[in-house]
C-alpha positions in Angstrom: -55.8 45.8 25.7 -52.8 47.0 24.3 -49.2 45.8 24.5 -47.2 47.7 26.9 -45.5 46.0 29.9 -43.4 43.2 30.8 -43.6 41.9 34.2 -41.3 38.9 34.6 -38.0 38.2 35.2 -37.1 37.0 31.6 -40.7 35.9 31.5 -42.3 37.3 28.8 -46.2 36.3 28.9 -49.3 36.6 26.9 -52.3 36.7 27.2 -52.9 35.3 24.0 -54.0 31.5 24.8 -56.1 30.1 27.7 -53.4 27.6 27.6 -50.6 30.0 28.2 -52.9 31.6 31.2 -53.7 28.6 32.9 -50.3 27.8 33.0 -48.6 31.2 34.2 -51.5 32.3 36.3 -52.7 29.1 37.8 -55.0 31.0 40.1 -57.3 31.7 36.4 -58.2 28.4 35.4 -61.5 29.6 33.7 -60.2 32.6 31.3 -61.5 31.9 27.9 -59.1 31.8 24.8 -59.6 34.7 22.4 -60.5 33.8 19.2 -57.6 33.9 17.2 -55.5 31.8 20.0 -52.0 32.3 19.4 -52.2 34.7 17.1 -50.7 38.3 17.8 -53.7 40.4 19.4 -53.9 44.1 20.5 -54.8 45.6 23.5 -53.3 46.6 26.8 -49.8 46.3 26.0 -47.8 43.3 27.3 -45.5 43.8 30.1 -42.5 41.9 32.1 -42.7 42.0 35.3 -39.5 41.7 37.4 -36.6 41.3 34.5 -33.8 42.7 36.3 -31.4 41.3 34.3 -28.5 43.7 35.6 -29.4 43.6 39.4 -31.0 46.6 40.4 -32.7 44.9 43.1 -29.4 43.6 44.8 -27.4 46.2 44.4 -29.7 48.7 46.2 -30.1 46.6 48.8 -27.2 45.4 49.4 -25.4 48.4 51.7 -28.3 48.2 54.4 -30.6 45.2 53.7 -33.8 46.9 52.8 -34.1 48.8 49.1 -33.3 52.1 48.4 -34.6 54.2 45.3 -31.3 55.8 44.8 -29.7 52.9 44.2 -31.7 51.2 41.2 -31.4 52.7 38.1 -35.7 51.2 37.3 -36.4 53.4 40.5 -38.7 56.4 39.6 -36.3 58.6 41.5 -33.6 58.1 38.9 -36.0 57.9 36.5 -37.0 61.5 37.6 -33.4 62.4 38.3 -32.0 61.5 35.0 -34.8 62.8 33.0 -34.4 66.5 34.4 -37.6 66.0 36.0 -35.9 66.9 40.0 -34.5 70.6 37.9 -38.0 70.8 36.9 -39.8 70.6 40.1 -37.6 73.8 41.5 -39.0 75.7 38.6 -41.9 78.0 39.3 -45.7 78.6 36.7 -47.1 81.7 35.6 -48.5 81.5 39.4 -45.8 81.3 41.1 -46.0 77.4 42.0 -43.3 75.0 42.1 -43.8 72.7 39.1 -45.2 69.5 40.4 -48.1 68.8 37.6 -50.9 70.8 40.3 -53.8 71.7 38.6 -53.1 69.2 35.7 -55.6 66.2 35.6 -54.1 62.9 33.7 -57.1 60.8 32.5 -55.4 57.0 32.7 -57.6 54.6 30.2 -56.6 51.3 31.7 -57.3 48.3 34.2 -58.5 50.4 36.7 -56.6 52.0 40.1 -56.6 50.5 43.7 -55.6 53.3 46.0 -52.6 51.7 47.8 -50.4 54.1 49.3 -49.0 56.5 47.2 -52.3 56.8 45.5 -54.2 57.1 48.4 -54.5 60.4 49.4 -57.6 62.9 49.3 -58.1 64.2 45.7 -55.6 62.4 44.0 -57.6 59.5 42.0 -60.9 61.1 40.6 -63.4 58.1 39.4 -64.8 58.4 36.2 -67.9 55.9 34.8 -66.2 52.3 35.2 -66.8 50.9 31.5 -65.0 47.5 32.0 -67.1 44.6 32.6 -66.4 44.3 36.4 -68.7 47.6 36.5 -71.8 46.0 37.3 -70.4 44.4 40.3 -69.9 47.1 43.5 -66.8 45.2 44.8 -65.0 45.1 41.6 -65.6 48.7 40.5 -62.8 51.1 39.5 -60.1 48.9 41.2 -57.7 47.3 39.8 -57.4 43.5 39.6 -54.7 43.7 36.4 -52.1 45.5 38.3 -51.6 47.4 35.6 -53.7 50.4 35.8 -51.9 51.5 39.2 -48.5 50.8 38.5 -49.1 53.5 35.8 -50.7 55.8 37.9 -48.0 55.8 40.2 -45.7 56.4 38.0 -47.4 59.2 36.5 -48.4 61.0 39.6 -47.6 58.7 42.5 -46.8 61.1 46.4 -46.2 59.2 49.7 -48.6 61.1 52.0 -45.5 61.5 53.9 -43.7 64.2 51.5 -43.5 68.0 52.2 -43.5 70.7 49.7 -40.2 71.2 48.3 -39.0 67.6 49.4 -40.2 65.7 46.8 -36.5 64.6 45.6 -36.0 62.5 48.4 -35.3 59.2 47.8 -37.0 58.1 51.4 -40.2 59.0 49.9 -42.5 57.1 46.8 -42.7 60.1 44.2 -44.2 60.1 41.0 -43.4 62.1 37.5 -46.1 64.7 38.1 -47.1 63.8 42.5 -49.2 67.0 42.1 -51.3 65.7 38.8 -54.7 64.4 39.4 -55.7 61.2 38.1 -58.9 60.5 36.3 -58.9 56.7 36.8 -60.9 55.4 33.2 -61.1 51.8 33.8 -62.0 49.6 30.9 -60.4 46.5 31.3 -61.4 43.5 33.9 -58.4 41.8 36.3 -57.3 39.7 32.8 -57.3 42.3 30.5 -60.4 41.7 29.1 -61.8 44.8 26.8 -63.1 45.6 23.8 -62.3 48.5 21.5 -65.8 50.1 22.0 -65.0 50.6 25.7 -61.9 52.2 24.8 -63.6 54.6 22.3 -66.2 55.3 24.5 -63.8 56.2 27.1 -61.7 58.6 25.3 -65.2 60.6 24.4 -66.1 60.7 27.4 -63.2 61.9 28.8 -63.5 64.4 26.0 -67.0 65.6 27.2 -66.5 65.7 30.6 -62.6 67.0 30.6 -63.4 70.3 33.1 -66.0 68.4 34.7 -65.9 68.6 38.9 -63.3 70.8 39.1 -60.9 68.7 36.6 -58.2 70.5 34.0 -57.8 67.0 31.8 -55.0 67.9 29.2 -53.4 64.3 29.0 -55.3 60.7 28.2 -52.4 58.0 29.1 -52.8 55.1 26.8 -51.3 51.8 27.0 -53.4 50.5 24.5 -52.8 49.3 21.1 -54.5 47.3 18.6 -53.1 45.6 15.3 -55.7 47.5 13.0 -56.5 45.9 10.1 -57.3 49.6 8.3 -55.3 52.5 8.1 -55.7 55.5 10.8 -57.2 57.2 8.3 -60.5 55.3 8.5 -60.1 53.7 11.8 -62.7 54.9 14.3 -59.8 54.7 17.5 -57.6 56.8 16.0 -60.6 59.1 14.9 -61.2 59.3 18.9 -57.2 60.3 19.8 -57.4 63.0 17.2 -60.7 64.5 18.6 -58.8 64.2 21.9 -56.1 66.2 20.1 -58.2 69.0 19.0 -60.0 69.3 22.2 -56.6 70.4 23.4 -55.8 67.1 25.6 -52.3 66.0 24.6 -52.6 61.9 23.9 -49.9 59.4 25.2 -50.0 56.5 23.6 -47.3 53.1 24.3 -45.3 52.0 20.8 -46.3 48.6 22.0 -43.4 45.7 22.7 -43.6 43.4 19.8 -40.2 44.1 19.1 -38.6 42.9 15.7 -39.6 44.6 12.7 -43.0 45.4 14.0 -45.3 48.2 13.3 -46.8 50.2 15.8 -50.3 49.5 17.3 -53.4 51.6 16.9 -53.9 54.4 17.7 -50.1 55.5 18.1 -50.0 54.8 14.4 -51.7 57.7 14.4 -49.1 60.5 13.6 -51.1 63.4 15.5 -50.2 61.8 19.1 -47.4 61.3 20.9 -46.2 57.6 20.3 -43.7 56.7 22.6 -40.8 53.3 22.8 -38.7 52.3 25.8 -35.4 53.2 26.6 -32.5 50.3 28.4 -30.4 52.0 30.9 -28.3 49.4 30.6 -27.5 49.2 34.6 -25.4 52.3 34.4 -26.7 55.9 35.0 -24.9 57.4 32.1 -27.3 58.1 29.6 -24.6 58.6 26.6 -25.1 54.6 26.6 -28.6 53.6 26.4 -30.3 51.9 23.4 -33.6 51.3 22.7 -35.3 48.4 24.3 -35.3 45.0 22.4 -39.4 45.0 22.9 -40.4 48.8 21.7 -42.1 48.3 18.5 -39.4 49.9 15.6 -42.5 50.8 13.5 -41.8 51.6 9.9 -40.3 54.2 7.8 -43.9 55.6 7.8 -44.2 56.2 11.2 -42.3 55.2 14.1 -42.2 56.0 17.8 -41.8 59.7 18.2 -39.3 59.4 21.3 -38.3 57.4 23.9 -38.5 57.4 27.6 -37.2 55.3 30.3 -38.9 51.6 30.5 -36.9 48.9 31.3 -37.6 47.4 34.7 -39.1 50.3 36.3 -40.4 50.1 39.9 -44.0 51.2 40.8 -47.2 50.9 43.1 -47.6 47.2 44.0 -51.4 45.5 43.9 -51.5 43.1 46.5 -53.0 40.3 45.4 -53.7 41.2 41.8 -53.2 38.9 38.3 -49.9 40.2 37.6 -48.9 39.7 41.8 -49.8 36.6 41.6 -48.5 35.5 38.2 -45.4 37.2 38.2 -43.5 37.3 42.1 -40.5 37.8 40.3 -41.9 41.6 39.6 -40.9 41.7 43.5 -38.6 44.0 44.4 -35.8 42.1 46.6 -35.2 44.3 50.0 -38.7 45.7 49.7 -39.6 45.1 53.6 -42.9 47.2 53.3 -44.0 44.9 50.3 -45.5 48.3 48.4 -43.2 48.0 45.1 -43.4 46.0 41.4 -40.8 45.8 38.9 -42.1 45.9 35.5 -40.4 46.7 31.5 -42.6 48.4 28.3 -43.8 50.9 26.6 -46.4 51.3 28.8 -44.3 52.6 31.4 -42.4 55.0 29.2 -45.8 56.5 27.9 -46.7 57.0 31.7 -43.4 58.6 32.3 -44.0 61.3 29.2 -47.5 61.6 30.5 -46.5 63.1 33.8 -43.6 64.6 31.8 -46.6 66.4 29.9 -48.4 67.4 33.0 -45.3 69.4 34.3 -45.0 71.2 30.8 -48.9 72.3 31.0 -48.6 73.4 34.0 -45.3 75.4 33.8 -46.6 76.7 30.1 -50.9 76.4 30.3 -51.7 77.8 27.1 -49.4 75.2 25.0 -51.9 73.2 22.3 -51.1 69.7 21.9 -48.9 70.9 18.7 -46.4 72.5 20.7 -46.2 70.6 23.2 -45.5 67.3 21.1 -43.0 69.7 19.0 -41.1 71.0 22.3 -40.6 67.3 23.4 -39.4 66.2 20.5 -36.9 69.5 19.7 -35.6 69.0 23.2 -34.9 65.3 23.3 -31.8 64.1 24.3 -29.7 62.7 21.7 -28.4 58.9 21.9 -25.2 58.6 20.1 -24.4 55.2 20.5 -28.3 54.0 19.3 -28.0 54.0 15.3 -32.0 52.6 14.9 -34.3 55.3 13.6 -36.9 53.8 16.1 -35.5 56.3 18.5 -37.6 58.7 17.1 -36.2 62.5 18.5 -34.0 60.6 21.5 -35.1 60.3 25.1 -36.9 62.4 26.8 -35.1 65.6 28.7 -37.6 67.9 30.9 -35.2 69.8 32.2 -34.0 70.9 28.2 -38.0 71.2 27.5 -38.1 74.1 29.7 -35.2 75.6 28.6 -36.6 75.8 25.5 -39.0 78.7 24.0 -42.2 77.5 23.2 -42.4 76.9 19.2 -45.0 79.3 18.0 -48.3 77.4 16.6 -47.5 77.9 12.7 -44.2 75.7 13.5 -45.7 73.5 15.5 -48.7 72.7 13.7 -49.1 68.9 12.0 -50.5 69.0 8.6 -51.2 65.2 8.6 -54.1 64.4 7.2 -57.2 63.8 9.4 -58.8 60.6 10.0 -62.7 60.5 9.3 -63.3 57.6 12.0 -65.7 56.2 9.3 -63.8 52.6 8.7 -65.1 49.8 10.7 -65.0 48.6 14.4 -64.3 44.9 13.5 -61.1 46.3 11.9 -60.0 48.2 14.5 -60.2 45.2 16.8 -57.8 43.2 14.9 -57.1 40.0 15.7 -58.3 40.8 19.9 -61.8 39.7 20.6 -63.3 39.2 23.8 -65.2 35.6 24.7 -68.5 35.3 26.8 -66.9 32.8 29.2 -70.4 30.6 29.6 -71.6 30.4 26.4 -68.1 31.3 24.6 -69.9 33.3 22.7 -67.1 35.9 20.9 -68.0 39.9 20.6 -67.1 40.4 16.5 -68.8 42.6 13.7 -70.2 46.2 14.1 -71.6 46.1 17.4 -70.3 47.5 21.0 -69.5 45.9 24.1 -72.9 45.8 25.0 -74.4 44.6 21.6 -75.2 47.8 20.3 -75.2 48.0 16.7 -72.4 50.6 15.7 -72.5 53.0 12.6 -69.2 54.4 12.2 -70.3 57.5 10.2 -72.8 58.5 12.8 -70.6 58.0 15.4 -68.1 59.8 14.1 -69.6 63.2 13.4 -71.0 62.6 17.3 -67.5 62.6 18.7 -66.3 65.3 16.4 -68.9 67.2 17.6 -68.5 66.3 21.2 -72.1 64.4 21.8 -70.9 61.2 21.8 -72.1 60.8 25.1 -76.4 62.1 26.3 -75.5 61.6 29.7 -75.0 58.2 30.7 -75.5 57.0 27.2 -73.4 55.9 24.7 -74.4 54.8 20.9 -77.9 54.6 21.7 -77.7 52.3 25.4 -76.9 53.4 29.0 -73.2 52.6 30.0 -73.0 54.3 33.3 -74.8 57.0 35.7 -75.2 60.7 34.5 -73.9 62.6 37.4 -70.9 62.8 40.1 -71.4 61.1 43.3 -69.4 61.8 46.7 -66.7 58.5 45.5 -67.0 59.6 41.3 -69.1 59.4 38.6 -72.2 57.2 39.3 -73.1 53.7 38.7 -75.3 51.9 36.0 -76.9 48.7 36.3 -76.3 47.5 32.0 -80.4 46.1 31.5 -80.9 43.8 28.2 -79.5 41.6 26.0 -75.7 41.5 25.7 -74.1 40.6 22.0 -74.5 37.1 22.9 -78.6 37.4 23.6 -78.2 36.7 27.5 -79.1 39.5 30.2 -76.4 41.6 31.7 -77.0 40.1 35.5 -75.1 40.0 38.8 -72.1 38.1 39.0 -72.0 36.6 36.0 -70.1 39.7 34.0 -67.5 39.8 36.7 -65.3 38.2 39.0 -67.0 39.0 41.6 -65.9 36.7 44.2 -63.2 39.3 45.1 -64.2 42.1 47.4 -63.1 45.9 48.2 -60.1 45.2 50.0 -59.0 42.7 47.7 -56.8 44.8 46.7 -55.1 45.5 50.2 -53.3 41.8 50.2 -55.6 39.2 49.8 -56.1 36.7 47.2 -58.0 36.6 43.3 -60.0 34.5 42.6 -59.5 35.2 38.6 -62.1 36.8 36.5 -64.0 35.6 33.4 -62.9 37.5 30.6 -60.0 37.2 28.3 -58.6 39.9 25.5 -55.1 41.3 24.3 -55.6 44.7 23.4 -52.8 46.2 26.5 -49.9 48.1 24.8 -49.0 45.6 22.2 -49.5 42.3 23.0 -48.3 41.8 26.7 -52.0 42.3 27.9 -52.9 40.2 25.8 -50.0 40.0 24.0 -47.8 43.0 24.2 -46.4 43.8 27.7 -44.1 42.2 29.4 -45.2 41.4 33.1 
């Protein structure tokens, strides 16, 4: 997946080499290579997990011992704080509701979430078809073995089952952006970031399709996913899917990616219809008149860069037990953490997860805003950032509290009059240089066919998902993916039957890791899973996130 998020104290890894796995993550000794090792691959964007290079950790622990959210600048309470998002939550909808995202569903396309606390209450994750390759195996399904996918949710939407209406300011308390947003968890990447950019497309229509399915309001898809196209958005079939996203009035998110230098940014947010957003440095001070724009965020170029920027240098968030980054990373640890429930982590993915809940809160205090105004109103109300002279600021950093404050721009000033994408270029293009590897016969999933060897014909495709038929109901370009209808625990299961790209069946074990079960997640060890790819937010994932 994309790049998107940095996990490590100083410790920037990728996910572009076996070599570099092995050696990080000793607890993966069989990930395959993609096939352009060493290369710069797209993805779930890279993290770093634990760089607290200005001592949040000790100096909120150091009065009583244990942590405390007030005192770390990377805590989503300041986050909140800072970002106007505690004035926002004493506001009141057209309902008469405090503003907390309620009603608001936030479909997260990621690694998957576990439901540690925070997460776990009734109604909060919503399952969606598992599209990832750990689908076909019960024990793997929908969780996450990345670490990734939750530390986003959490951010987004995280509540500690312990908070009362109208306390949610409480530093005592885990809260997220939005901790009355649902989350529609849209897992398509394995416990290495393994994906390819079929289940990613196939994802974003189906969340299109089913978007007021089971009760759900979905009006924002979180995305830290990027790939380093090699065709403009114009033709490319993932940016084709954002855009259709876009007119179906669901407001896309997408990470800059954390390549840093002179960088472009990934598909899709080279896509000027969604919202693309960098990182912000708070530069262990809570005085926003000095932050700068993260050393990672991808600058873009003069033809498109990140449209804002949001907090995303070593933020705290939900903790997997257990997980690939855990294990790889303990510096993403948060010192004084006696409960064990946090992770420090930097990128772009954790700024677009901080608009995405920002987003939720907007829709929710203003319903009827299209995807136009909303982008428009974030951007007119962004706080300025004096001291940052870099254009790759985009508008400035995000202000919630200013948003609302704000009229709503009318729809003829709001409107984009980019010009549309027509999906119609080719998938091996849109991958890039990120493959994914059949870890047995190292077989590599290239040319135009799907994850699950499907040949794919990019015209035909794309006048399905512009017309919203992508998906008949478990199938997806001609093959079943996943169940047709909602179970008691989420969208049902599909066994995958045939031959996979490489000509071998799609059986048992052998397309996950499987040798974790359920309750991995809850604290006990990986064993590592099969598949390798670096699509996350840049290149972190793979090769774009620092974790």
């Amino acid at each position: 997946m994309s790049k998107g998020t940095r996990w490590g104290r100083r410790a920037a890894v990728t996910f572009a080499t076996g070599a570099v796995v092995a050696a990080l993550c000793p607890v993966l000794p069989s990930l395959a290579a993609p096939v352009s090792a060493g290369a710069p691959s797209a993805g779930l964007l890279d993290e770093e997990w634990g760089d607290d290079d200005t001592g949040e950790d000790e100096k909120a622990s150091r009065a009583t011992g244990s942590w405390q959210a007030d005192g770390d600048w990377g805590s989503v309470y300041n986050i909140a704080k800072f970002s106007g998002i505690h004035d926002t939550w004493g506001k009141t909808d057209p309902q008469g509701r405090k503003v907390t995202g309620r009603g608001v569903t936030v479909a997260l396309i990621d690694t998957g979430v576990s439901p540690v606390a925070g997460l776990s209450t009734s109604g909060k994750i919503i399952n969606g078809p598992d599209l990832s390759f750990e689908s076909q195996n019960s024990t793997t399904r929908h969780l996450d073995g990345f670490g990734h996918g939750t530390h986003m949710a959490g951010i987004i939407a995280g509540r500690d089952a312990s908070v009362t209406a109208g306390n949610e300011n409480n530093a005592a308390h885990f809260v997220g952006v939005a901790p009355d947003a649902r989350i529609l968890n849209m897992k398509v990447a394995t416990a290495d970031g393994g994906n390819d950019v079929s289940q990613v497309i196939a994802a974003i229509d189906w969340v299109v399709q089913h978007r007021n399915d089971n009760g759900m309001n979905v009006r924002v898809i979180n995305l830290s996913y990027g790939t380093d196209s090699r065709q403009p958005y114009q033709a490319d079939p993932l940016a084709k899917a954002v855009e259709n996203a876009w007119n179906a009035g669901i407001d896309v998110v997408v990470a800059a990616a954390t390549d840093g230098g002179t960088a472009p940014l990934t598909m899709p947010a080279a896509d000027p219809f969604v919202i693309a957003v960098g990182a912000s440095d708070h530069r262990g001070t809570d005085a926003h008149v000095d932050d700068r724009i993260t050393s990672f965020t991808n600058p873009g170029t003069t033809s498109r860069r990140p449209d804002l920027l949001a907090p995303g240098k070593s933020v705290v968030s939900l903790r997997v037990p257990g997980s690939v980054a855990d294990l790889g990373h303990p510096e993403g640890l948060v010192t004084g953490d006696v409960q064990g429930r946090f992770f420090r982590g930097s990128g772009t993915s954790q700024s677009a997860a901080v608009v995405s809940g920002a987003v939720a809160l907007l829709l929710q205090a203003r319903p009827t805003m299209t995807p136009d105004q909303v982008k428009k109103l974030l951007k007119s109300s962004a706080e300025a950032m004096p001291v940052e002279p870099s254009p790759s600021r985009g508008a400035g950093q995000l202000d919630v509290k200013r948003a609302l404050e704000l009229a709503t721009p009318s729809t003829t000033v709001a409107r984009q009059s980019f010009t549309a994408g027509t999906g119609t270029g080719t998938l091996e293009a849109s991958r890039g240089t990120s493959h994914v590897v059949d870890p047995q016969t190292g077989a590599v999933l290239r040319g135009e066919v799907d994850a699950l060897g499907t040949r794919f014909d990019a015209r035909a495709w794309a006048a399905a998902s512009t017309a919203r038929t992508a998906w008949s109901g478990g199938d997806w370009n001609g093959k079943r993916w996943s169940g047709a209808t909602w179970s008691s625990a989420g969208w049902t299961s599909t066994t995958w039957t045939g031959a996979s790209w490489t000509g071998g069946n799609w059986e048992g074990k052998r397309w996950s890791s499987a040798t974790w079960s359920g309750k991995r997640w809850s604290g006990t060890d990986w064993s590592g899973s099969h598949w390798s790819g670096s699509n996350w937010e840049g290149k972190r994932w793979s090769t774009a996130d620092h974790w």
